[in-house]
C-alpha positions in Angstrom: 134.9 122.2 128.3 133.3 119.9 125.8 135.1 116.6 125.6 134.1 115.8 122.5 135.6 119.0 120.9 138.7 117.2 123.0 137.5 114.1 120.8 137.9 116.4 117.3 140.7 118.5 118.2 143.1 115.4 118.4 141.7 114.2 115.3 142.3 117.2 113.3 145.5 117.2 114.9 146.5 113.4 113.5 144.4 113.9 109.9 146.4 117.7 109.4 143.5 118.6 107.2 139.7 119.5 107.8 138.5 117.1 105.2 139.9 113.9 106.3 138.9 114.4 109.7 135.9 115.2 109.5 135.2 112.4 107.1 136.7 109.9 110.2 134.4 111.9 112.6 131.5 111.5 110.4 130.4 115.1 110.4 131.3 118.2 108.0 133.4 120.1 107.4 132.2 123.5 108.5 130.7 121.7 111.7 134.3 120.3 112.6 135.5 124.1 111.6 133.2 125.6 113.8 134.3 123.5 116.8 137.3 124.2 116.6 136.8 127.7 116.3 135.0 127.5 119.5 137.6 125.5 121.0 140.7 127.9 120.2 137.7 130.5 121.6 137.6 128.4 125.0 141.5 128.2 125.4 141.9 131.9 124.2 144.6 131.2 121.7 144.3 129.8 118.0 145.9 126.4 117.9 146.0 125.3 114.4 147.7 127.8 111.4 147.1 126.8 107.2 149.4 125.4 105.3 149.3 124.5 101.8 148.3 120.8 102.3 145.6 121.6 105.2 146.6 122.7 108.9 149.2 122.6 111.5 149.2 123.1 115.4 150.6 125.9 116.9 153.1 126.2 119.7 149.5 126.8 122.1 148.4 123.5 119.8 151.3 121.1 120.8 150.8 122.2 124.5 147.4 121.6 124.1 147.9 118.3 122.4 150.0 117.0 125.0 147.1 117.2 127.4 144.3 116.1 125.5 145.8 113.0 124.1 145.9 111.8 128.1 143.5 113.6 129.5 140.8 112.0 127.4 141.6 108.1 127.0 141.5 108.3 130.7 138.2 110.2 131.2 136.8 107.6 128.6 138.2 104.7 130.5 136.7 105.8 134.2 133.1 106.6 131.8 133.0 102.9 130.2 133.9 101.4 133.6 131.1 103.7 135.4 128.7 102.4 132.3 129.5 99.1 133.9 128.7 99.2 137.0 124.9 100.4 136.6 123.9 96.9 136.9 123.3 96.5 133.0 125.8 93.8 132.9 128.5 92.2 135.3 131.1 93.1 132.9 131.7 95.3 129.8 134.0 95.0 127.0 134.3 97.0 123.9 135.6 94.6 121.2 136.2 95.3 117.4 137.3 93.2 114.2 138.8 93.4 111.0 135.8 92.3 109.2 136.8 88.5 109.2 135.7 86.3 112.0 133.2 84.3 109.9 135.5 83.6 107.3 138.4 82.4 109.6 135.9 80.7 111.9 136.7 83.4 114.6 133.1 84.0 115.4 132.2 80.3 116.6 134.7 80.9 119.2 133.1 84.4 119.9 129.2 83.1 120.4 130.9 80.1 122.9 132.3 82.5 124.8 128.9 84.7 124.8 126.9 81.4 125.5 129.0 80.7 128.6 129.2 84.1 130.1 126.0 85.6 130.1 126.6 88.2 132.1 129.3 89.7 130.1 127.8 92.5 128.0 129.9 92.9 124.8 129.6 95.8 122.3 131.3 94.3 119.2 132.0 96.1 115.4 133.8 95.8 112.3 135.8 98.1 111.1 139.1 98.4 109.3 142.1 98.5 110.6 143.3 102.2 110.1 139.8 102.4 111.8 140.1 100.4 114.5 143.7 101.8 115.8 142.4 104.8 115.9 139.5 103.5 118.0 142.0 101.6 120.2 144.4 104.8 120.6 141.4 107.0 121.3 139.9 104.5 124.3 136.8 103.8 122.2 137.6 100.1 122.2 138.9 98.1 124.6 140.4 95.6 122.6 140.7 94.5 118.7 141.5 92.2 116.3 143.7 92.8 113.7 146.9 92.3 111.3 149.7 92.4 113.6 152.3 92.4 110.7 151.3 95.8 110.2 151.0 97.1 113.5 153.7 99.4 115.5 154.0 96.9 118.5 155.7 99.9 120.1 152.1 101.7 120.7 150.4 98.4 121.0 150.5 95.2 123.4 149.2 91.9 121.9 148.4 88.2 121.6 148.2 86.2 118.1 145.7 84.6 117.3 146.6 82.9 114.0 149.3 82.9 111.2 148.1 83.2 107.1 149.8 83.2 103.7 148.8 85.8 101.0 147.3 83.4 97.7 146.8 84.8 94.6 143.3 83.9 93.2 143.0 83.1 89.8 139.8 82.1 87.6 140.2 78.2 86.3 140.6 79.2 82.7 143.5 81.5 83.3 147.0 79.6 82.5 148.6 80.8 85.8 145.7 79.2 87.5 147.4 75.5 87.4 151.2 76.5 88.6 151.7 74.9 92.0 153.7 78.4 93.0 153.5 81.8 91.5 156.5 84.6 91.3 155.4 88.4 91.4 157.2 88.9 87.8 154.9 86.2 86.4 152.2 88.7 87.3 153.2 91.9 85.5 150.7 91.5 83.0 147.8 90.4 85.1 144.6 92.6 85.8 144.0 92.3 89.3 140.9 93.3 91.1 142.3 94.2 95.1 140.6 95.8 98.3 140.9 99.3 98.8 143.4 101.2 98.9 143.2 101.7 102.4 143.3 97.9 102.5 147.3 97.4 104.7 147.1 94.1 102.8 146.0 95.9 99.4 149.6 97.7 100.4 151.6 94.9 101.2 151.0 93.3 97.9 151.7 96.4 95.8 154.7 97.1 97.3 156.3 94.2 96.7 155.0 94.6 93.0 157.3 97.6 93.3 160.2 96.1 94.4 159.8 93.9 91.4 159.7 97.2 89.2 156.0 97.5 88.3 152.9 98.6 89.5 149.8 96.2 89.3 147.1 96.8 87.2 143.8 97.6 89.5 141.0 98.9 87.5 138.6 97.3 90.5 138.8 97.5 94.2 135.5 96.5 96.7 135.8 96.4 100.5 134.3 93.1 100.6 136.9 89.7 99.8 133.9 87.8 98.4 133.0 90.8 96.2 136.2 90.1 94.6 136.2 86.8 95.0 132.7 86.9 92.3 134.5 89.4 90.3 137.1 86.0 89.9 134.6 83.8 89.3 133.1 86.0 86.4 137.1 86.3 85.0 137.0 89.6 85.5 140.6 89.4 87.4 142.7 87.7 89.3 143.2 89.3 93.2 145.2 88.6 96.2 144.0 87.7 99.7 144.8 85.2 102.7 144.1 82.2 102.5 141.7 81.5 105.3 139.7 83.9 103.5 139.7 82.5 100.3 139.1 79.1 100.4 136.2 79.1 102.3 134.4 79.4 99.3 135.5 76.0 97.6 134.4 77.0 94.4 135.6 75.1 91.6 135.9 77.9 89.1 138.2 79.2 91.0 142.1 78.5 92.0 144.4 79.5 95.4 148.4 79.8 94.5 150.9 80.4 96.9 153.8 82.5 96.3 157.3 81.4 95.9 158.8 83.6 98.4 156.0 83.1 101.0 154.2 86.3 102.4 152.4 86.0 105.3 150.0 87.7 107.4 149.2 87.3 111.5 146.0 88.1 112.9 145.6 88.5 116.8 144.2 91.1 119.4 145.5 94.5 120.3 145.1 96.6 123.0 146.7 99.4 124.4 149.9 98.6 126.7 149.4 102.0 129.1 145.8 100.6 130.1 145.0 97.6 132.2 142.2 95.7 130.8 140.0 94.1 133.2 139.8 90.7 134.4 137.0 89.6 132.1 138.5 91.1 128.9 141.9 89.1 129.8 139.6 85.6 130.1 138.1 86.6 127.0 141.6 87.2 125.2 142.9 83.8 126.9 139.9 81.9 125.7 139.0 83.0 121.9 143.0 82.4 121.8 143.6 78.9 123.2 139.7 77.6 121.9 140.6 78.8 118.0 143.7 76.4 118.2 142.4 73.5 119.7 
């Protein structure tokens, strides 16, 4: 069998619609549909029916499920440890990032640890964080660092890192820009440019806009903070981000206001608790933690 139908199965399975998954696999559509066709083919019984949002497993599906969700974590494990012992390297870890370690200063920690252990090879990407537990819960990565305020530590086992506030960024010239705090009802009227809306911080702040009984203006969104951080500059908006990743910039067109009712944000690795990372991806942990806080 084909592990990487294993590999699309369990996505379609999570996503409950062609679309979506195939967009997270990077493939089509009609390829993923064909897969699975030849998957339910393999087994001998169909294992997803329609519904009117997309698909559901069957009875054969959850069975099916069951197995593949173990089955191929730990086939991936054995593979990347096999990987690492044809001599390439005397130790391999698969590492991704929220796209963030320049700005927080992350990454000089990362290169020290490269420049003193040579021998470690290290296959390091950015990604987002939906991204990246999905990565972590499919054995593609070893370890990651993410936002561990939005996490379920019940699927995850982890080590902070660091601790940030949410700021809200305004342009010099806008009247909110000189308050030493801000309140979210003081923002009802603002036009805010935000991440994505797959952005979990994007989230955080919109929600609490909700509690508050509105729902923010965002004619503008961008993946990248200092994309929006330009858009402030030009007074296009006003957006919301950590700190650490704001002021970076010291720009003087721009200003960093805290909230009243602080909300913060904690950034640290992840891994998965049913697998045992190896020696070297513990000293690695250990060091980019204790080194960043020095």
């Amino acid at each position: 069998m084909d592990f990487k139908k294993i590999e699309a199965f369990l996505c379609v399975a999570s996503q409950k619609q062609y679309t979506a998954a195939a967009e997270k696999l990077y493939t089509s559509q009609s390829a993923l549909s064909k897969q699975m066709k030849q998957l339910e083919s393999e087994i001998g019984t169909p294992l997803f029916k329609k519904t009117s949002t997309g698909v559901e497993l069957t009875q054969a599906g959850w069975e099916f499920y069951y197995y593949a969700r173990h089955a191929l974590p730990e086939l991936q494990n054995t593979l990347a440890h096999i990987e690492a012992c044809k001599g390439r390297a005397k130790a391999f870890i698969r590492f991704g990032s929220l796209p963030f370690v320049e700005d927080y200063g992350i990454s000089d920690t990362l290169c020290s640890f490269w420049a003193k252990n040579p021998g470690v090879q290290i296959e390091f990407s950015e990604r987002s964080q939906e991204d990246l537990i999905y990565a972590l819960q499919r054995n593609k990565l070893d370890l990651a660092i993410v936002r561990l305020d939005m996490l379920d530590h019940s699927q995850f086992s982890t080590r902070k890192i660091l601790t940030d506030e949410l700021v809200v960024v305004f342009n010099k010239h806008n009247p909110l820009a000189h308050r030493k705090s801000i309140d979210l009802e003081s923002l009802r009227n603002e036009q805010f440019i935000l991440p994505t809306e797959r952005s979990d911080l994007s989230q955080v702040f919109i929600n609490a806009c909700k509690e508050h009984g509105f729902y923010p203006d965002v004619p503008l969104t961008h993946s990248r903070h200092w994309m929006l951080l330009k858009a402030v500059q030009r007074n296009m908006g006003t957006t919301v981000m950590p700190r650490g990743m704001a002021t970076p910039i010291h720009a003087s067109d721009i200003a960093c206001v805290p909230f009243d009712e602080p909300i913060e944000t904690t950034v640290g690795f992840a891994w998965l608790p049913g697998v045992s990372l190896s020696r070297t991806a513990m000293e690695f942990v250990d060091f980019v933690c204790t080194s960043y806080n020095e």
